[in-house]
C-alpha positions as CSV (number, residue, x, y, z in Angstrom):
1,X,-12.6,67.0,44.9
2,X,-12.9,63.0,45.0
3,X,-12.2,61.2,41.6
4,X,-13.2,57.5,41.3
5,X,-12.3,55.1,38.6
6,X,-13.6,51.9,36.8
7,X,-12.3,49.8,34.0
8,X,-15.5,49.4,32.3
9,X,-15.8,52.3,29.7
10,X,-19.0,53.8,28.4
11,X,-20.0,56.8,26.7
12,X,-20.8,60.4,27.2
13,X,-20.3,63.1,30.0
14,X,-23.3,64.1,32.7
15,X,-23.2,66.7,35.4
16,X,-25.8,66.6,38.0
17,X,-26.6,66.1,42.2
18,X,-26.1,62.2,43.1
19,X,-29.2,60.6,44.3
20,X,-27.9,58.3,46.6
21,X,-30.1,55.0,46.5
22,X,-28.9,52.3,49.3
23,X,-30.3,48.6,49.6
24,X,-32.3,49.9,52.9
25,X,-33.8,52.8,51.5
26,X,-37.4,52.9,50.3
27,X,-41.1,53.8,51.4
28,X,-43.0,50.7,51.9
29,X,-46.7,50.4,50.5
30,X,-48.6,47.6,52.4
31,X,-51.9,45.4,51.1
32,X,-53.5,42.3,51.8
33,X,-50.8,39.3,52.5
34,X,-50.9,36.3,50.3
35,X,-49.6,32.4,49.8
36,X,-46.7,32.2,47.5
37,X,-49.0,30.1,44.9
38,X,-50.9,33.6,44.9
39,X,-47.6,35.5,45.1
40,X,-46.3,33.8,42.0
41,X,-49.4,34.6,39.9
42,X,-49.6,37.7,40.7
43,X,-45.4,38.1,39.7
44,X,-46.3,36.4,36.7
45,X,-49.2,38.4,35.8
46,X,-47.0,41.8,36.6
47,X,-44.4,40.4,34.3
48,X,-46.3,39.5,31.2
49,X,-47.5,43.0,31.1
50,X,-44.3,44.3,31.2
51,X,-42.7,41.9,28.7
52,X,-45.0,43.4,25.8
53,X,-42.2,46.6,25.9
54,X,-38.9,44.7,27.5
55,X,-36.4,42.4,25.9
56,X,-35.5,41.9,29.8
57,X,-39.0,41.8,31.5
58,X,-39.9,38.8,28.8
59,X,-37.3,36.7,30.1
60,X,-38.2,37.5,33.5
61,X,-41.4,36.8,32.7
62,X,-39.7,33.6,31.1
63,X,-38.2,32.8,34.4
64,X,-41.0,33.0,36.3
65,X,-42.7,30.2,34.5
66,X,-39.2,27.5,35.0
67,X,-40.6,24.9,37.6
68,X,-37.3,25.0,39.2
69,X,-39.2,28.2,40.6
70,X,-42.0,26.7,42.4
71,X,-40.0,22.7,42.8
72,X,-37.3,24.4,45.4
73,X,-39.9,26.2,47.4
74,X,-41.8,22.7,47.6
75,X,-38.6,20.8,48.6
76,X,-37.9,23.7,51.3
77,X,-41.3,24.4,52.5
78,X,-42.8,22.6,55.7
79,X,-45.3,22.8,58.5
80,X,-42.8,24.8,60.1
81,X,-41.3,27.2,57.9
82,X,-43.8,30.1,56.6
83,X,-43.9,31.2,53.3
84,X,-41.9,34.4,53.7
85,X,-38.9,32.3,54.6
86,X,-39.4,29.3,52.2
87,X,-39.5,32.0,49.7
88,X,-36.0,33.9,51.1
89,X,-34.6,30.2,51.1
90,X,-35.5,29.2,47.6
91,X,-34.0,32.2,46.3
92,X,-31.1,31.8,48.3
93,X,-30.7,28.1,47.1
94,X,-31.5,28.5,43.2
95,X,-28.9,31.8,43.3
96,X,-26.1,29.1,44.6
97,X,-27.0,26.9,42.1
98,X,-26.3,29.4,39.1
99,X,-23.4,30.6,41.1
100,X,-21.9,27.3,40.9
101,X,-22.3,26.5,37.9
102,X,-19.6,26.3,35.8
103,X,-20.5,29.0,33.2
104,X,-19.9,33.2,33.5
105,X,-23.5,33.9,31.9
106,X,-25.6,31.9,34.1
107,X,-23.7,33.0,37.2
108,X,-24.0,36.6,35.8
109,X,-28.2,35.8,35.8
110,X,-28.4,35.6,39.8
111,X,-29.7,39.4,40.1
112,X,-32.3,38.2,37.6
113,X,-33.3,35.4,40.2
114,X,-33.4,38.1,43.0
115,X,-35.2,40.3,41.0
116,X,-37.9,38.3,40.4
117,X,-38.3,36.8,43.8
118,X,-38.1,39.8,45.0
119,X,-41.5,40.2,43.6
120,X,-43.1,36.8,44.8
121,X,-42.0,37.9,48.8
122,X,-43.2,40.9,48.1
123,X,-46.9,40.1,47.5
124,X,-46.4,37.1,50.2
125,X,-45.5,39.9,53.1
126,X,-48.1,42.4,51.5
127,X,-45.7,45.4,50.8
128,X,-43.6,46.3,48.0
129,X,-40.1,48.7,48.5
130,X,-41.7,51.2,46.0
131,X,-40.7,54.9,46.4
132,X,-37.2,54.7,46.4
133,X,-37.2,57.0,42.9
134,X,-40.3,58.9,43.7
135,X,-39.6,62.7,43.8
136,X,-36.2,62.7,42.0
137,X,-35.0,66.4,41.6
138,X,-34.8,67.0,38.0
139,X,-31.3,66.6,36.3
140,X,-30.2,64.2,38.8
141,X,-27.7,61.2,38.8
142,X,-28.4,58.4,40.1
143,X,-25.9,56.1,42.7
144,X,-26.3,53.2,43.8
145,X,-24.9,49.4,44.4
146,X,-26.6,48.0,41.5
147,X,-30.4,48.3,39.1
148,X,-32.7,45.8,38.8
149,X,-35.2,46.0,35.8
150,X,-37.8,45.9,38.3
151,X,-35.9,49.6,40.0
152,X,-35.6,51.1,36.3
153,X,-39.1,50.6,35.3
154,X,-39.7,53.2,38.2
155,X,-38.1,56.3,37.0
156,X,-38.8,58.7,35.4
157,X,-36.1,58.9,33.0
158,X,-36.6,62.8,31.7
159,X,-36.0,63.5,35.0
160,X,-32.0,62.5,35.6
161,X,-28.9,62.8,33.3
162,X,-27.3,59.5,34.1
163,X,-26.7,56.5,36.1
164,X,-24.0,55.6,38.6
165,X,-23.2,51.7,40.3
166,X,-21.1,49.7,41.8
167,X,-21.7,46.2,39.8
168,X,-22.5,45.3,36.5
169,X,-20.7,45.7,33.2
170,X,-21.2,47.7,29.9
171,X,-23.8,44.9,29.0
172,X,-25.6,45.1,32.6
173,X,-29.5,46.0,32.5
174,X,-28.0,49.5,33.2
175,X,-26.6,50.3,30.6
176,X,-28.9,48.6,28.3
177,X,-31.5,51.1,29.3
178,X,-29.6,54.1,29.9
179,X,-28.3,53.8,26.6
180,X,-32.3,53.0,24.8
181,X,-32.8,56.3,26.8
182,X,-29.8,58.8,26.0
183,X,-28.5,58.8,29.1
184,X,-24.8,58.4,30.4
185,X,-24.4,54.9,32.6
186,X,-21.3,54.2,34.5
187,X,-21.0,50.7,36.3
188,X,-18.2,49.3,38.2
189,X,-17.5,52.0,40.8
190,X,-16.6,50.5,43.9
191,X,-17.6,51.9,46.9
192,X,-19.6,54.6,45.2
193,X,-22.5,54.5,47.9
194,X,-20.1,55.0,51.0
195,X,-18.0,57.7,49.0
196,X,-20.6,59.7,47.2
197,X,-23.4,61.7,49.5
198,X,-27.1,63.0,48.4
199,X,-26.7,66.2,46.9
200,X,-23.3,66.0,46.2
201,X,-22.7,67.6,42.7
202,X,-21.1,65.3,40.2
203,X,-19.0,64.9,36.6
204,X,-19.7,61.6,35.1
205,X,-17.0,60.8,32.3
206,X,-18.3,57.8,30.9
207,X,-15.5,57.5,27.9
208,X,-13.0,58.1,30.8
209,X,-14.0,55.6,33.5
210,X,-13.9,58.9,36.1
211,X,-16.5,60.3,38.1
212,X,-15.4,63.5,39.8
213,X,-17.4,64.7,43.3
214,X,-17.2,68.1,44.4
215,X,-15.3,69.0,41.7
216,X,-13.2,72.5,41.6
217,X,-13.9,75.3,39.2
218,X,-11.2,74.8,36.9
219,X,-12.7,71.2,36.4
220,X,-16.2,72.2,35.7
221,X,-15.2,74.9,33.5
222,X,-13.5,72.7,31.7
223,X,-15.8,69.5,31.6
224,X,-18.3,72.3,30.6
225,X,-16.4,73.4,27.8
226,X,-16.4,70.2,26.4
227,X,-20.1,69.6,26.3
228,X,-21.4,72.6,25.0
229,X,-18.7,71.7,22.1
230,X,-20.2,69.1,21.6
231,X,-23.4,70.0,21.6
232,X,-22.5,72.6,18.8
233,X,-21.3,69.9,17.3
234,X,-24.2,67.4,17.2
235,X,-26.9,70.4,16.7
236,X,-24.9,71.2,13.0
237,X,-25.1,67.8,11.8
238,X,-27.8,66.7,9.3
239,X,-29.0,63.8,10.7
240,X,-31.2,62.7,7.0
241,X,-28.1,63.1,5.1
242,X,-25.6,60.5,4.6
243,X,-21.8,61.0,6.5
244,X,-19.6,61.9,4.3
245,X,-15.6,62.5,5.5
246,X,-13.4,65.2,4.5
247,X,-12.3,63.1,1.3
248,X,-16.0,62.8,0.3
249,X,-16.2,59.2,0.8
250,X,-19.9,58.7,2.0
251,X,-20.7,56.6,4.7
252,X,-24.4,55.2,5.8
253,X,-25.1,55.1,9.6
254,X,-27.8,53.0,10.2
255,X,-29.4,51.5,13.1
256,X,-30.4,48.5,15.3
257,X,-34.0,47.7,16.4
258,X,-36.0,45.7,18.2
259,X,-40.0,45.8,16.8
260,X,-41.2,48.3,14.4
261,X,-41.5,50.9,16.3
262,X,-38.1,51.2,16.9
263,X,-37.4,50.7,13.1
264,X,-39.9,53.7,12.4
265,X,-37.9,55.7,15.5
266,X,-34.6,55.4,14.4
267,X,-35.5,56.4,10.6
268,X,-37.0,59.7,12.1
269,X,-33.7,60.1,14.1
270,X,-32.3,60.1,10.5
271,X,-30.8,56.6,9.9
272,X,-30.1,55.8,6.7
273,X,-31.7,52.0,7.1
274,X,-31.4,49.2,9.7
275,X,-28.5,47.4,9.8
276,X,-30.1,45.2,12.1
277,X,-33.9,44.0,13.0
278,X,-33.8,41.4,15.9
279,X,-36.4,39.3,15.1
280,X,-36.5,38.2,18.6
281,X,-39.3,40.7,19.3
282,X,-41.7,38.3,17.9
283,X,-41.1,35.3,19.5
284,X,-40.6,36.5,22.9
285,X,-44.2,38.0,22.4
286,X,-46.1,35.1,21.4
287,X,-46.5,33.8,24.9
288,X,-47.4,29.8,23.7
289,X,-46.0,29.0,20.6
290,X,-43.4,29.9,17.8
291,X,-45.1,32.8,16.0
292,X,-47.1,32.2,12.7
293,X,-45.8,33.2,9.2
294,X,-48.6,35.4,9.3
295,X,-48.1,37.2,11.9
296,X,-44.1,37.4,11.3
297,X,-45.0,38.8,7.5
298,X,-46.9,41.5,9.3
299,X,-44.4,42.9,11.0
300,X,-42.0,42.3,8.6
301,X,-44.3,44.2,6.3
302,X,-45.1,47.3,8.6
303,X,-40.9,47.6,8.9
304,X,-40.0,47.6,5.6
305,X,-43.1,50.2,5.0
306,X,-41.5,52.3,7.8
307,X,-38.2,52.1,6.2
308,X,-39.4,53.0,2.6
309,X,-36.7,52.7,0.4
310,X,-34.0,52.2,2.8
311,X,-32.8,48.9,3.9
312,X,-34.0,46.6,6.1
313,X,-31.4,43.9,7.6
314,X,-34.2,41.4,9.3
315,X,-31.4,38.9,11.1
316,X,-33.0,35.4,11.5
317,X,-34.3,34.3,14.8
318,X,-31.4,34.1,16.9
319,X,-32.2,32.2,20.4
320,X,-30.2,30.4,23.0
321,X,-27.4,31.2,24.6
322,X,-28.9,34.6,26.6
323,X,-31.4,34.6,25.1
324,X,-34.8,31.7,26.1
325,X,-38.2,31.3,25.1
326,X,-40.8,30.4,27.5
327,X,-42.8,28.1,25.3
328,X,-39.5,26.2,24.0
329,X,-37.8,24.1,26.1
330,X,-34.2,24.2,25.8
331,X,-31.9,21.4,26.7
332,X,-29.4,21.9,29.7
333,X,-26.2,23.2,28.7
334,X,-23.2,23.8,30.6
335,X,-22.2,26.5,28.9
336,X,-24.8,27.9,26.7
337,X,-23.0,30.3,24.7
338,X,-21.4,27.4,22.8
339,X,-24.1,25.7,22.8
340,X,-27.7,24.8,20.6
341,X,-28.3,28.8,19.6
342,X,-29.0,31.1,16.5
343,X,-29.1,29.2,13.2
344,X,-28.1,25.9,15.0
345,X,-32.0,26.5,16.3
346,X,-33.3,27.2,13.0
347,X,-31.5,24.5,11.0
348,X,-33.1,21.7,14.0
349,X,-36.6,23.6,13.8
350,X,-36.9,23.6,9.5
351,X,-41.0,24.0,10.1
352,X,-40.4,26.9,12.6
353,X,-37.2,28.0,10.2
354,X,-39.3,28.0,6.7
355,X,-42.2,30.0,8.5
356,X,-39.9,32.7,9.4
357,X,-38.2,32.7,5.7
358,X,-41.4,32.8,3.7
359,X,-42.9,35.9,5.6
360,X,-39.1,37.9,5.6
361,X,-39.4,36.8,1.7
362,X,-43.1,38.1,1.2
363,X,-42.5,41.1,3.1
364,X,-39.6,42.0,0.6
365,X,-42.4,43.1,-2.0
366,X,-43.1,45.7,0.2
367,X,-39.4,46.9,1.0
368,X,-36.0,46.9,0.4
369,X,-35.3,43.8,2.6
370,X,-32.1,41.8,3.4
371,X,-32.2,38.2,5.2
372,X,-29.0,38.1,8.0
373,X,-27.8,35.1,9.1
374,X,-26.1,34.8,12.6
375,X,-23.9,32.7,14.0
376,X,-22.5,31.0,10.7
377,X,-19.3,28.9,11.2
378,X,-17.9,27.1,8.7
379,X,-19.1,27.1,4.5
380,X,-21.3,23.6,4.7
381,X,-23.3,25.1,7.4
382,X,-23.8,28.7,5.3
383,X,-24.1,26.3,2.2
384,X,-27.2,24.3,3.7
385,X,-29.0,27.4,4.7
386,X,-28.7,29.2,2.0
387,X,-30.4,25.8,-0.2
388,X,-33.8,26.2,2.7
389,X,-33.7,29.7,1.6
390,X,-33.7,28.7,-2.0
391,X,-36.4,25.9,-1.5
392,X,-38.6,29.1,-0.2
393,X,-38.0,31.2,-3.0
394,X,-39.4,28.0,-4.8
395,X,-42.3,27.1,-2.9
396,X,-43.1,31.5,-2.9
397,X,-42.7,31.2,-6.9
398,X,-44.7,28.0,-8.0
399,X,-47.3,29.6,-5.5
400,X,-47.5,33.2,-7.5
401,X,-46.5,34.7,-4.4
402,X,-44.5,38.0,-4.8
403,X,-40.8,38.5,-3.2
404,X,-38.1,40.3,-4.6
405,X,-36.2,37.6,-6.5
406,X,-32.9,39.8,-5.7
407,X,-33.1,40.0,-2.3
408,X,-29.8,40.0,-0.6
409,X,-28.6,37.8,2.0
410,X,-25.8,38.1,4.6
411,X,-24.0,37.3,7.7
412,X,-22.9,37.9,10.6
413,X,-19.2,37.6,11.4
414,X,-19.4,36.4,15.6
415,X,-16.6,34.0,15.9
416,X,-13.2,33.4,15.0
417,X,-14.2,30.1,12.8
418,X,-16.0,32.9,10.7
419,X,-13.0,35.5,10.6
420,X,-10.8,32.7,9.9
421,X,-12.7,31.2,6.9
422,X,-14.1,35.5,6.1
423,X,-12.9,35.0,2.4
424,X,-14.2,31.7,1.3
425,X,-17.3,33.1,3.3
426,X,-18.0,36.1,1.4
427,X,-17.8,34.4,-1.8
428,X,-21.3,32.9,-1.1
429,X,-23.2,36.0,0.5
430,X,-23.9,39.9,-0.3
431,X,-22.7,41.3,3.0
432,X,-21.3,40.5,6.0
433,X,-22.3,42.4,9.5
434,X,-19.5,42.1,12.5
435,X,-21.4,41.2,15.9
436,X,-18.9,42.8,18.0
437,X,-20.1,42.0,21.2
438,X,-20.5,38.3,20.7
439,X,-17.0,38.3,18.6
440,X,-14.9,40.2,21.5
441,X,-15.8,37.4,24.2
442,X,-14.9,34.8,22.3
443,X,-12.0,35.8,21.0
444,X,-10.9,37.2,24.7
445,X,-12.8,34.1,26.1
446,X,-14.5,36.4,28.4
447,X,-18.3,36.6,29.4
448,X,-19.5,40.1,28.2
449,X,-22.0,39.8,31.3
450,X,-19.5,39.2,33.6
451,X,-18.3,42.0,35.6
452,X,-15.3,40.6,37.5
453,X,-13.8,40.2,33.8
454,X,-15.1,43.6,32.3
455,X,-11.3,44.3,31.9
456,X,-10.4,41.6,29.7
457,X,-13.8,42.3,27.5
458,X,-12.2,44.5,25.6
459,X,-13.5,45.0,22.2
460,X,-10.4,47.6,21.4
461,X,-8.1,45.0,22.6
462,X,-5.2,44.0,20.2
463,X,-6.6,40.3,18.8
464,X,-9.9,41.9,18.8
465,X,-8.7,44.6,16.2
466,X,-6.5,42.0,14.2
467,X,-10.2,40.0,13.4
468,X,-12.2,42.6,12.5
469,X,-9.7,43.7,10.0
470,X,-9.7,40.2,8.5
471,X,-13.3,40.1,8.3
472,X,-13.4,43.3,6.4
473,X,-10.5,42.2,4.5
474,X,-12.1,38.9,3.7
475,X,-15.2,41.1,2.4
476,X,-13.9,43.2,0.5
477,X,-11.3,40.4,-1.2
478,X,-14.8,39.4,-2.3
479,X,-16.4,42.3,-3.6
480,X,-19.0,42.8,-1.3
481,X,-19.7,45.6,1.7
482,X,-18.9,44.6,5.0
483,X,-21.4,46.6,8.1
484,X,-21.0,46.5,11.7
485,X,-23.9,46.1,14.1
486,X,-22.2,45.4,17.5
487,X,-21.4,47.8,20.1
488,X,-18.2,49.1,18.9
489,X,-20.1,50.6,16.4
490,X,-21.8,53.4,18.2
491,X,-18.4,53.9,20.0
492,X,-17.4,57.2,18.5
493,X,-13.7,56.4,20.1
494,X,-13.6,53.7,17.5
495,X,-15.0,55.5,14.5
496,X,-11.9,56.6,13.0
497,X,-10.4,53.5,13.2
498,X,-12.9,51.3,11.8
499,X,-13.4,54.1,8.3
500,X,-9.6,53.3,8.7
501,X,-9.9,49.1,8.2
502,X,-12.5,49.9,5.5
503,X,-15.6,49.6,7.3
504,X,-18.5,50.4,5.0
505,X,-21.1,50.7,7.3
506,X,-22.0,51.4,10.6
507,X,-25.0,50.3,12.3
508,X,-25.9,51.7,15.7
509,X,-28.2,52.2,18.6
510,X,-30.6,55.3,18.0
511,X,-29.3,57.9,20.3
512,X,-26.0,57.3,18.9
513,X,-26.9,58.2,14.9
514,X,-26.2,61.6,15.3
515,X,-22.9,61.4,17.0
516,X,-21.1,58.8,14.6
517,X,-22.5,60.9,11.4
518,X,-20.7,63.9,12.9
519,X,-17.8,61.8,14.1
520,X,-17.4,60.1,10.2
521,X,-17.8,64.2,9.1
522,X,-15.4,65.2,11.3
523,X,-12.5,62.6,10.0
């Protein structure tokens, strides 16, 4: 038996037979050759369709629109060079210019360059590496150096229990859509093509960081043991109830989404609301301009008619840093993630801002809606969007224009400024919500994308802990309820701990409803 380790930590156990999948590998499907001009329509034509359903397709897509695209292969490209390697060499020469730049998301975005370049030379040479996941034995697991988008969108995802590689972190494309998917990711395990062989049976320990190979009986008994426990233990709960612990304090678990029909997913998964509704979803779809207040109150509208009487948390568009549009041209930043993003965008924007507002506020007369804020950092800044908000509710009123008058609005808690100031904060707001993910890096000052520094992105980590619990101090100080929407939050590990700071709600990806209920039962 062969155990191998990583320091990035996910969730969930898988058994299954690896399905090795190296760099070389692949059947290759051959058509008619074409220029890269051609080549790069075609990409782009391939990508918009895909960005309808993908968060990470649309900023492919996104990509494939930057000029910097087509400008390098220009400046390489001469009577002398054919397209094939003009192409190779423009990708080779944009991917050192984001590795040198001085910033761990944008270096982090290189297999996003390849991955789309990797469909331009594609349709130049007239073949694509398709086939690699074609015929997948059912239950398998899949190894290999590292996922694009482009690989994912080719498997069939009923047909394998998890997800294996060498690169990427807990925040990688990977896991992203192993965890949309149920399925137990792993990333970070060195050497795992040379060390792991097709067919090999396998005991992926996500929680653990340990994948065993050929492991002995006593190890699979065991490792079995634990699932069909757990199983037990998920199949009891009553997912359309609301958690309550042994004490009988009751405890909503609700979800995050990206578009409506994720909202009307996760309430049939039994979420008690939505803690959070990325907005985003909208304004990566609209493919040449900032989306109408028309077409944002619809959506608005069909969510909060999904979520009945439950509440909907819609957070204000929240753009920049990883996050680009491809109609909206951002300035150059060197590092992005400090930069012009979330409600710094909407407070520039107030046309683009107001649209957004009206619609969340006339869709509240169809729902129990709540207006998020992210990104707040200091009590002017809160102070000034909470007065456009009012100015709405003015314009909605003189106009006869229905809106719950009540409606609630929060914030999120994302950076030490925030934690620091929690109390004074909560003093202007209804709730707070703790973005974990974006929190943890800047308090550890450590890229969440960036895998060489997974081990310092720690969200359990000691400083990490100490801020959450003064946010949630800083609420309650206040009198209001403080959620959680980040990561941590569908981390069953970190359940007990965060009922133990006060947490009063816990919002969460889909697949994970059922297993924090139980968990919140269980304590």
């Amino acid at each position: 038996m062969d155990i191998l380790r990583t320091v990035s930590r996910g969730q969930g156990i898988c058994f299954g037979h690896a399905f090795v999948v190296r760099e070389d590998g692949g059947q290759v499907t051959v058509w008619d050759q074409c220029s890269f001009s051609e080549a790069l329509e075609k990409t782009r034509s391939e990508l918009e369709k895909l960005a309808s359903d993908s968060d990470i397709f649309a900023a492919h897509y996104e990509m494939s629109q930057d000029p910097l695209i087509e400008d390098t292969y220009t400046e390489i490209k001469d009577d002398f060079i054919d397209d094939a390697t003009a192409c190779k060499e423009a990708c080779e020469a944009i991917c050192r210019l984001f590795e040198g730049i001085d910033d761990e998301y944008l270096r982090a975005r290189v297999d996003d360059v390849k991955d789309v370049f990797g469909r331009i030379l594609g349709h130049i040479e007239g073949r694509s590496k398709a086939g690699r996941f074609a015929d997948i034995p059912h239950g398998s697991i899949i190894v290999a150096e590292n996922l694009t988008p482009s690989d994912t969108v080719e498997i069939e995802m009923s047909a394998i229990n998890g997800f294996v590689t060498e690169h990427g972190s807990t925040t990688s494309h990977v896991c992203i859509i192993a965890a949309n998917n149920g399925k137990v990711a792993m990333v970070g395990v060195g050497g795992a093509t040379e060390m792991i062989q097709n067919g090999q049976f396998m005991i992926v320990d996500a929680s653990e960081g340990m994948v065993f190979v050929d492991p002995d009986e006593a190890t699979r008994q065991e490792y079995e043991r634990r699932v069909k426990t757990e199983n037990e233990q998920l199949a009891s709960v009553d997912v359309h109830a609301v958690a309550k612990t042994k004490n009988g304090k009751s405890v909503q678990v609700m979800a995050n989404a990206g578009n409506p029909a994720e909202v009307k997913a996760a309430i049939e998964a039994g979420a008690d609301g939505i803690g959070l509704l990325r907005s985003e979803f909208l304004y990566m779809e609209s493919k040449d301009a900032f989306p109408s207040e028309e077409t944002q109150f619809a959506a608005y509208r069909e969510a909060a008619t999904a979520c009945g009487e439950k509440p909907l948390t819609i957070r204000t568009l929240d753009v920049g840093g990883d996050k680009k549009l491809a109609y909206w041209n951002t300035p150059k930043e060197e590092n992005p993630f400090l930069g012009f993003r979330a409600i710094r965008v909407s407070m520039a924007m107030p046309d683009m801002f107001r649209n957004q507002l009206r619609a969340i506020l006339r869709a509240s007369a169809f729902g129990n809606i709540r207006i998020m804020f992210p990104m707040i950092t200091s009590c002017e800044e809160l102070a000034s969007v909470l007065s456009v908000l009012d100015e709405c509710k003015n314009e909605l009123s003189e106009s006869g224009i229905p809106f719950d008058q009540n409606i609630k609005a929060g914030i999120m808690i994302e950076t030490p400024a925030a934690v620091l100031i929690a109390e004074e904060l909560a003093a202007m707001v209804d709730f707070f919500s703790l973005g974990t993910n974006d929190l943890t890096q800047y308090v550890m000052a450590a890229d969440r994308g960036n895998s060489a520094i997974s081990h310092i992105y720690n969200p359990f980590a000691a400083a990490v802990q100490k801020a959450i619990k003064m946010a949630i101090d800083g609420a309650h100080n206040q009198g209001i309820e403080c959620c959680m929407c980040g990561e941590l939050a569908s981390n069953k590990e970190a359940t007990g701990m965060l009922l133990g700071y006060g947490l009063d709600t816990f919002s969460v990806s889909i697949p994970a409803i059922a297993t924090i209920k139980y968990a919140i039962t269980s304590l």
